[in-house]
Residue, then its C-alpha position, 0 to 999 in steps of 0.5 A: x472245654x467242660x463247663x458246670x452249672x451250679x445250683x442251690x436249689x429251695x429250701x433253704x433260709x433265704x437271707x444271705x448266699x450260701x457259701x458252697x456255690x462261690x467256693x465250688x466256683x473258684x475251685x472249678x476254675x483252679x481245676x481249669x473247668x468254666x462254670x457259673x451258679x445259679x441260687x435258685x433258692x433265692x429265686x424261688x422266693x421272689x417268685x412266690x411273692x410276685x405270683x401272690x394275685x395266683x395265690x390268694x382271695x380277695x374273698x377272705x380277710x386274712x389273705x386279702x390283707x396278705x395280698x394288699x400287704x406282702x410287697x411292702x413287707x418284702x421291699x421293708x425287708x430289702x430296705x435299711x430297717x430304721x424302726x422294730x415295729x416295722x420289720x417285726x410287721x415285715x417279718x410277720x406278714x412274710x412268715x404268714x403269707x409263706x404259711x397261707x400259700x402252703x398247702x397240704x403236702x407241702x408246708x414252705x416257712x423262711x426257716x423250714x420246709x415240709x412234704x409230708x414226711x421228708x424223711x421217708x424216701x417214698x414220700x419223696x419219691x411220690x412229691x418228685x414224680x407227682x406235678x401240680x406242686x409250686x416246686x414243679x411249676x417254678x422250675x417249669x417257668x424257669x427252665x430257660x433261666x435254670x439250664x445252661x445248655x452249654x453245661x455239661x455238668x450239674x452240681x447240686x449243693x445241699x446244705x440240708x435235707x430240706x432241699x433233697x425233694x426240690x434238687x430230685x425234682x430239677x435234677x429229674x427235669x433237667x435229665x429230660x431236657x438236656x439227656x446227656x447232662x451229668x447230674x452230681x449231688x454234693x454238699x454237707x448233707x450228702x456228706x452227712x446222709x450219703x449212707x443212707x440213700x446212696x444205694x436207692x434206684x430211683x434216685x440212682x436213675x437220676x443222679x449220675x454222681x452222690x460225692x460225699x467227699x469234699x469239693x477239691x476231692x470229689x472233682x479231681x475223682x469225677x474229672x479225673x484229675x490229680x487232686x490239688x488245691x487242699x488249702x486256701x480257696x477264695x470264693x467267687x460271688x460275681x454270680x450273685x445278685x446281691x439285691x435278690x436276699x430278704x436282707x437290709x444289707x448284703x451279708x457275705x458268708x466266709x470260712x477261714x478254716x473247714x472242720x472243727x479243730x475242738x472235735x470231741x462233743x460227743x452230740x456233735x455231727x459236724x465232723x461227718x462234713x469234712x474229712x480232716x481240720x484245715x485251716x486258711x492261713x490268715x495273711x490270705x484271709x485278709x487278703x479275701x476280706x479286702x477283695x470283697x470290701x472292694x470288689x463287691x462293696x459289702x461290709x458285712x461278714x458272717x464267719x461260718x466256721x464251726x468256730x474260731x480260735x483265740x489265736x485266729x481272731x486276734x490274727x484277725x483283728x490285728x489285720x484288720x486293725x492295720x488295714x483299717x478295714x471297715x467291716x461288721x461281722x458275727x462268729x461262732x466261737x468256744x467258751x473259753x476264759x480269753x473270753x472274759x478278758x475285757x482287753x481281748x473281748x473290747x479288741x474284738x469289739x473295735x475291730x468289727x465284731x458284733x456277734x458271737x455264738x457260743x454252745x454253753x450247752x449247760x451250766x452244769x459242769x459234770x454234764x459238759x465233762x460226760x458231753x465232752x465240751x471241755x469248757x468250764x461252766x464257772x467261764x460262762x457269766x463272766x463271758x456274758x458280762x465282758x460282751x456286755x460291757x464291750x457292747x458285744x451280741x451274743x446267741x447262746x445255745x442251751x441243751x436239755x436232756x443230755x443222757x444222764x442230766x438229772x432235773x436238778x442239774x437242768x435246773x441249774x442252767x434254768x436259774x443262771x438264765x433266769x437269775x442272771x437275765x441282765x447279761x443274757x438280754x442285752x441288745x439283740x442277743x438271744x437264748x435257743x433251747x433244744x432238746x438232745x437229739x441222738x444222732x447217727x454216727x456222733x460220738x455218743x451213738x457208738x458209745x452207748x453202753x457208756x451213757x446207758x442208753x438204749x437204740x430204737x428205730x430212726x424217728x421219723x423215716x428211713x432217711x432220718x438221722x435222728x433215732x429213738x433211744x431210752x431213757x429220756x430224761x423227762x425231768x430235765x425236758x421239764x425245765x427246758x419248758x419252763x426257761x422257754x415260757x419265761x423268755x417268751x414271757x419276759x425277755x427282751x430278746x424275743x421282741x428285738x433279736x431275730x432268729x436268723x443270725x444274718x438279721x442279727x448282725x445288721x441290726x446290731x450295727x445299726x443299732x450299735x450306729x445309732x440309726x436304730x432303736x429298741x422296742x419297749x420291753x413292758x414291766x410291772x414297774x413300768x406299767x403305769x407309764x406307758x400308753x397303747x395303741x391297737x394296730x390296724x392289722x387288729x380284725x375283731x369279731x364276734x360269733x356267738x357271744x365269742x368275742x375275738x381279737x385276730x391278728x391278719x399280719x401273723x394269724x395269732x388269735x385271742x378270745x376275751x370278755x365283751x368288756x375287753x373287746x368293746x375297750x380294744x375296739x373303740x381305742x381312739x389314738x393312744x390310752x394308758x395301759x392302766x385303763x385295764x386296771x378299771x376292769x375288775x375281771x382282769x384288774x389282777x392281771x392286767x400286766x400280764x394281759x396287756x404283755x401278751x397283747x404287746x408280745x404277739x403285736x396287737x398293740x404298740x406301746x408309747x411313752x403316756x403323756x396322760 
């Protein structure tokens, strides 16, 4: 009887399983073929932080505080989060100690990974068949964990790009060890690159199959099977360990329907990983979201569908009402009006939703009608102030430089940000910003005459699928610039809301379960009520005459006059912020001193009993 192993190979973010390898489990199974799944991208982690003693010198400070440090950080992470301080800490010395034992060629963060160029196939080709790389030695420590001998069959599943380098380098090991094994590459990425590498030799050498088609598809073609099972699959997690995720509770991804049923954003390129919409119906969804309740304990659900309807949600919401079941859960979602309807939004709310995500994109209306979002920007505050009054996170996504945009239009959503930060900064929501990006095969790509822009060369290497186009729209880049700086500078969500949605979700609930608080956010008003404290992780030091603050927890470092320095290095306890006031070389901007210090974690601050 066939049997396939199932591998989620590095690089990917490490804090919930991926949705691929239970949903290619259960679908083998329908199909009658045995097979089990391995993440290996969780592993590898893990591993990265036991080996730490290989990694780092007790010789240098930073690294030596990184060594004494990375468990603790990594078990806080594991554990339920009870204070901000703590995981903000967690997160940092995690994120530094990932940057310090990267090297050269090969750059490893929790949200990012980098070979020299990863989007040049000869770079990659060079990192797959050279050795001495951490890639190459956990496979090699892990090879007896990894293969299955009894397998005869391997599917890779690459979500993106950045783990095409690590599945070539097990794929090749794996051809080597078990030569008649049948290596096959499937996924969103082969989906969306499969044009451009599928005719590259040496990839071809080994990797039997590249299926860019669905995963019901793709095995009926590869086993030759009728194809079946087009509709509902209920994922299969038994293969997971669920103590293995950087996460205080176990989120569990879940799709209820593949493809986007809006489909018409001329920038979007999430239509190239499905081949049609399709929807689960909603009675065995409930059914799915029961099992997992019971079978694996976990109350956590983050939907990943490219967004949910209004007719589904209020489905969903219904069912889980009447079940009473108790699940938190996040969902990317439209910005349509139902979403200023407070009855519908409090539904929501009652029924386990703790966070949405919307592509506002822009609040400039002629600018959503050329991307074709078919969304009303007058929707969008209200939709902002009824999350808020239901107690509702959200995460809005923001686009600048859209072919055409002008900067006053860009400026328009700069001053409904800025201007209306109350609705946007509630607990643990966030803004994300991004530049237009071209890319290939989108809408707009094939209609490029319309948006007057004009196609350059693919702008990082051959396998990108971004591309160099003119005009830019500078002006507009501009202000993207601004509205960062000033949520850096002044939002709250950059102290309290993480940028990976997994820890978003738990520390909403926690938060909303009052078994956690928020950060203090500092404010001009509040500047004279608050004491600080200098952290333990604060290293100062002095070269020649250059007097210097060091954080060892995240690598930030600040210079600064001796008077400061000396006032910093003999804090005992906790002092009043308005000490700084006393200093006259920055007694004029003593808030914006003691923010910057406070934001980049050189100090906590307290309530001044001064």
């Amino acid at each position: 009887m066939t049997k396939v192993r199932i591998i989620f190979a590095p690089q990917f973010e490490p804090f919930q399983p991926y949705l691929s390898l239970p949903y290619l489990k259960e679908l083998l199974r329908l199909y009658k073929i045995r097979s089990t799944c391995i993440d290996c991208n969780i592993d590898f982690y893990n591993w990265l932080f036991r080996i730490k003693h290989k990694l780092l010198s007790v010789d240098d400070k930073q690294e030596k505080y990184l060594l004494d440090n990375i468990e603790q950080a990594v078990l806080h992470i594991k554990n339920e989060i009870t204070d901000l301080y703590t995981y903000r800490w967690a997160i940092s010395v995690i994120e530094e100690y990932l940057q310090v034992i990267s090297t050269e060629r090969m750059q490893i963060l929790l949200s990012n990974f980098e070979i020299e160029n990863k989007y040049e196939t000869d770079k990659i080709k060079d990192f797959v068949y050279s050795t001495g790389s951490l890639i190459h030695e956990y496979f090699d420590d892990h090879a007896s964990m990894i293969l299955d001998h009894d397998s005869d069959f391997y599917f890779f599943s690459l979500a993106i790009l950045e783990q095409l380098p690590a599945s070539l380098i097990f794929a090749k090991k794996i051809k080597l060890l078990c030569p008649k094994a049948k290596i096959a590459f499937g996924g969103a990425f082969v989906a969306r690159f499969y044009k451009k590498f599928r005719d590259i030799k040496w990839i071809q050498e080994i990797v039997d199959f590249i299926e860019p088609d669905e995963g019901f598809v793709s095995i009926a073609k590869m086993f030759d099977l009728e194809q079946q099972y087009v509709e509902h699959i209920s994922p299969d997690f038994s293969d997971f360990d669920q103590q293995q995720y950087l996460s205080p509770q176990t989120v569990f991804p879940y799709l209820i329907a593949h493809g986007c049923k809006w489909g018409k954003c001329v920038f979007c390129a999430h239509h190239l990983s499905y081949s049609k919409y399709h929807s689960s119906p909603m009675l065995e969804v409930i059914e799915d979201l029961k099992r997992i309740r019971k079978q694996y304990g976990v109350r956590y659900i983050s939907f990943s569908d490219e967004y949910l309807t209004v007719e589904q949600l209020e489905i969903l919401c219904y069912h889980i009402n009447k079940e009473q079941l108790d699940i938190s859960w996040s969902a990317f979602v439209r910005g349509e009006k139902a979403f200023t309807d407070d009855v519908f939004v409090g539904q929501l709310y009652s029924n386990g939703c703790r966070v949405l995500f919307f592509g506002f994109e822009t609040f400039n209306q002629n600018v959503l009608n050329k991307m074709h979002k078919g969304t009303l920007a007058n929707n969008y505050l209200p939709i902002l102030d009824t999350c808020r009054r239901a107690g509702i996170a959200v995460r809005i996504n923001l686009m600048f430089g859209f072919p055409s945009e002008t900067g006053d239009d860009a400026k328009q959503t700069f001053d409904a940000v800025v201007n209306n930060i109350v609705l946007f900064d509630t607990p643990f929501s966030s803004v994300s910003t991004a530049l237009f990006e071209l890319r290939d095969n989108t809408p707009i790509f094939h209609d490029q005459i319309n948006y007057n822009i004009q196609l350059g060369q693919p702008c990082r290497g051959d396998l990108d699928e971004l591309y160099e186009f003119v005009p830019h729209m500078d002006d507009s880049a501009r202000w993207r610039e601004e509205l960062m700086h000033f949520l850096k500078q002044e939002a709250n969500s950059e102290l309290v809301a993480p940028y990976n949605k997994t820890h978003q979700l738990i520390l909403k609930s926690l938060y909303d379960e009052k078994k956690l608080e928020l950060m203090y956010l500092l404010t001009k008003d509040n500047f004279y009520l608050l004491s600080f404290q200098v952290k333990c992780c604060v290293l100062f030091s002095v070269e020649q005459s250059q007097y210097t603050l060091f954080n060892l927890s995240n690598g930030c470092e600040i210079c600064m006059s001796r008077s400061i320095w000396n006032l910093l290095k003999n804090v005992q306890g906790c002092v009043p912020c308005s000490v700084f006031l006393d200093i006259p070389e920055v007694a004029g901007v003593a808030y914006e001193l003691l923010n910057f210090l406070y934001r980049n974690d050189f100090i906590v601050l307290q309530e001044s009993d001064c």
